[in-house]
C-alpha positions in Angstrom: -1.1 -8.6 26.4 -1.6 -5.2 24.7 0.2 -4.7 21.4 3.2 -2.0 21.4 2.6 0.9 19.0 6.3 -0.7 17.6 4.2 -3.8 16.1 1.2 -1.9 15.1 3.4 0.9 12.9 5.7 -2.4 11.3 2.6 -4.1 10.3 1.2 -0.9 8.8 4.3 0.0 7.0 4.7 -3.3 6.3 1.4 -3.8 4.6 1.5 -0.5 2.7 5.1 -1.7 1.9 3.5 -5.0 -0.2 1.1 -2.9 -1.4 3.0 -0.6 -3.6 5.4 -3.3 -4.4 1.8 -5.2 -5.9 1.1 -2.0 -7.8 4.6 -1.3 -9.0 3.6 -5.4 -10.8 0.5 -4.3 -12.0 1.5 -1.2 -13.4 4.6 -3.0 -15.3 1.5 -5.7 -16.6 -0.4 -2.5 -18.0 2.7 -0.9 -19.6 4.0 -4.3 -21.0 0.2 -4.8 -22.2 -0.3 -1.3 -23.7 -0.9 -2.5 -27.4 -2.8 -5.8 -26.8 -6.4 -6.2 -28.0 -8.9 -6.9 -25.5 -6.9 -6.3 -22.1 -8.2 -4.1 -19.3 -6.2 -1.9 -17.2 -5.5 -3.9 -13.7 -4.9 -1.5 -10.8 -4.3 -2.5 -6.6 -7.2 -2.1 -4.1 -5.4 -1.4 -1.0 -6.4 2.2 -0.2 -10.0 1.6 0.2 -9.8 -1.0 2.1 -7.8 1.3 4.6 -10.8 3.6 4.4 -12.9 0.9 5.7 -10.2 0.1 9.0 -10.1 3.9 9.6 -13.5 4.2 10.1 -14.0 0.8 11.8 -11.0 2.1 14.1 -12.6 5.4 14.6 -16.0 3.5 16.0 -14.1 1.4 18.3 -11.1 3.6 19.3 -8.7 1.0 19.2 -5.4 -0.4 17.0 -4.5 -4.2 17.1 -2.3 -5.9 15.0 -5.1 -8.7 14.2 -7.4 -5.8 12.7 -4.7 -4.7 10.1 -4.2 -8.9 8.9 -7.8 -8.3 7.2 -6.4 -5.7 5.1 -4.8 -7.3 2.2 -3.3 -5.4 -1.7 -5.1 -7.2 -4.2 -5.0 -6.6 -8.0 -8.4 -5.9 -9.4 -9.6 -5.2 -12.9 -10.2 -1.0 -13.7 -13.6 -0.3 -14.3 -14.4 3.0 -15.4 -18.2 4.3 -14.0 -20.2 2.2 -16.6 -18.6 -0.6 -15.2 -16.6 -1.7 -18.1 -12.6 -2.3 -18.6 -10.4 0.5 -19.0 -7.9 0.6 -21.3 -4.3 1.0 -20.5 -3.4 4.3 -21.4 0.5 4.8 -21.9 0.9 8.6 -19.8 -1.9 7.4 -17.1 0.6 4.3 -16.2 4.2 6.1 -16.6 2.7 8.8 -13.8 1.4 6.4 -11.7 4.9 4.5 -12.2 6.5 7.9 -10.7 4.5 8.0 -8.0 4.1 4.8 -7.0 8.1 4.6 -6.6 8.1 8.3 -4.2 5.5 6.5 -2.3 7.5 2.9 -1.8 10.6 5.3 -1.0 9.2 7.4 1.4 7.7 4.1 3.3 11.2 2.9 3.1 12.6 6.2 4.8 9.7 6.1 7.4 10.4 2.1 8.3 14.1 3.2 9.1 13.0 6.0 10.6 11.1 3.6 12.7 13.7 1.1 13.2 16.2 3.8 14.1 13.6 4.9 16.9 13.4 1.7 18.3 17.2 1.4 18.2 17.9 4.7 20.7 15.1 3.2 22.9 16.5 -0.3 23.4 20.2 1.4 23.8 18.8 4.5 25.9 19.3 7.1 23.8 23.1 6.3 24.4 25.6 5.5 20.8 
């Protein structure tokens, strides 16, 4: 049986959804660990990983369900391009705090969206 677009888009929302929610912890861990010695800035890997699936989805043409459950948020140390820790910097988290909450909002707005979608399909477009 072929996956509806309807699972596909939850999953992806869904995943991108417990992503930001992963970096909104991270980001509070930074913040909360501005001033201590020794700490490195942690940060989410989660969009690279999508850059991987696009361009394994673009060789095979196809979306499934089972191809987005190897995509998983996971918080990772920041390395700067020498390889070593970063150090939280205070204005680097606070904008990344911003934007991190537009982006779990607007996810929000489009899994409604979604939702409300599905809803005039199942009733017919009838309310």
């Amino acid at each position: 049986m072929t996956p509806g677009i309807e699972a596909i888009t939850t999953a992806a929302i869904s995943l991108a959804l417990d992503a930001a929610s992963l970096r909104q912890r991270a980001i509070a861990a930074n913040i909360a660990n501005v001033n201590t010695e020794g700490y490195t800035a942690m940060r989410v890997s989660f969009e690279e990983q999508l850059g991987e699936l696009r361009e394994r989805l673009n060789a095979s043409g196809t979306v499934d369900p089972f191809t987005l459950s190897g995509v998983r948020a996971q918080i990772v140390p920041a390395l700067d391009v020498a390889g070593q820790g970063e150090k939280v910097r205070l204005d680097v988290e606070v904008a990344q705090l911003a934007e991190n909450t537009v982006r779990y909002q607007a996810l929000l707005k489009g899994l409604n969206r979604h939702f409300a979608i599905l809803n005039s399909a199942i009733s017919d477009g009838r309310k």
